[in-house]
C-alpha positions in Angstrom: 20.5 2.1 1.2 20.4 1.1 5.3 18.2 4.5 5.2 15.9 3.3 2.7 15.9 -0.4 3.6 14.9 0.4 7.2 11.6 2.1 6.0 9.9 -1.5 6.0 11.2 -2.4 9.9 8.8 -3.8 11.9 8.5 -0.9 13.9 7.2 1.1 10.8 4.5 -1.8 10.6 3.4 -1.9 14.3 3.0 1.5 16.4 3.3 2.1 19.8 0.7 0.1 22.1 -1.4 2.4 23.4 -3.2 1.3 26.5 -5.9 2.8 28.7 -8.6 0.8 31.2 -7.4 -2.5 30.7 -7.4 -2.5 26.9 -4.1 -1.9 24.6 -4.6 -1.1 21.0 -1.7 -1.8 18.5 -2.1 -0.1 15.1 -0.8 -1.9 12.0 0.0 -0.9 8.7 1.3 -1.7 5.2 4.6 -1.0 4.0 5.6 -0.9 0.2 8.9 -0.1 -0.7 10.3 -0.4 -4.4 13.3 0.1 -5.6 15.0 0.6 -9.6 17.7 1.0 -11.4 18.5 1.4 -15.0 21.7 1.5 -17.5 22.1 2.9 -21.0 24.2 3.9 -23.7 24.7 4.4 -27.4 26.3 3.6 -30.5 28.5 6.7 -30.0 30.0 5.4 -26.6 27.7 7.7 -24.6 26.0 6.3 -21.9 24.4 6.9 -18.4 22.5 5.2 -16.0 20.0 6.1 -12.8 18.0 4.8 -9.8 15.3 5.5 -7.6 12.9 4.3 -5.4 10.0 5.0 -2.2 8.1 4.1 0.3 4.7 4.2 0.9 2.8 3.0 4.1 -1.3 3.1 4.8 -3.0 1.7 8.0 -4.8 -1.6 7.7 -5.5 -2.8 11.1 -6.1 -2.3 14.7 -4.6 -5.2 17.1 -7.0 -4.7 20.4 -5.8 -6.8 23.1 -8.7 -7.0 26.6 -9.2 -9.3 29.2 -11.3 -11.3 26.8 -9.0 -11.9 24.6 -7.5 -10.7 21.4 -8.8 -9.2 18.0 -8.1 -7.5 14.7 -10.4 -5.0 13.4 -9.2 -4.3 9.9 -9.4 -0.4 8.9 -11.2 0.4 5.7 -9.8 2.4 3.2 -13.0 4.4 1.9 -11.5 6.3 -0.6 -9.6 3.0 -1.7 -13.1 1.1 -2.0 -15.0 3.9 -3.8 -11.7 4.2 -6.7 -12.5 0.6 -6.9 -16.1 0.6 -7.2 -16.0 3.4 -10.4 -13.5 1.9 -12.0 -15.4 -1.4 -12.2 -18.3 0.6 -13.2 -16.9 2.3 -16.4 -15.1 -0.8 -17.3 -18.6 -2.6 -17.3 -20.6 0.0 -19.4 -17.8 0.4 -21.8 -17.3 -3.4 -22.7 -21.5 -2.8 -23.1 -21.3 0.4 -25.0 -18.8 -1.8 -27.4 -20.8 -4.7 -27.2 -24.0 -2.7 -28.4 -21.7 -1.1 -30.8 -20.5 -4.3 -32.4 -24.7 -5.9 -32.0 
């Protein structure tokens, strides 16, 4: 459980600063970890039970820190966006393939 519950630390978040001229760049990312667990049994007396669970992490940021000051340029997730996009999509033209349908 330690294993699994140290896959959201803060240094799986945050990586390593890396710095070069002047400027340090922090990457940051987003940590999901779920976890489940389940019971069971039957009329007969047989039973059994189970668990699981995972972690997942995807970069979402980019800390820079300069001389000027300090700012967050969010990464974009292109793949994430276009899923998104299509979905939306064929939702829309079949609620109006339905709605024609039904006219």
């Amino acid at each position: 459980m330690d294993k699994f519950m140290d896959a959201a630390g803060v240094d799986k978040v945050y990586g390593n600063p890396v710095e070069k001229d002047r400027t340090v760049v922090i990457p940051a990312a987003e940590v999901v970890t779920s976890l489940g667990f389940g019971m069971g049994g039957s009329s007969k007396g047989e039973g059994g039970g189970g668990g699981g669970g995972y972690s997942v992490s995807r970069p979402v940021a980019v800390v820079i820190v300069t001389e000027n000051g300090v700012r967050v340029e969010p990464v974009v997730d292109v793949t994430k966006v276009a899923l998104a996009m299509f979905t939306a999509v064929g939702f829309m033209l079949s609620v109006l393939a339905k709605m024609k349908k039904g006219a």
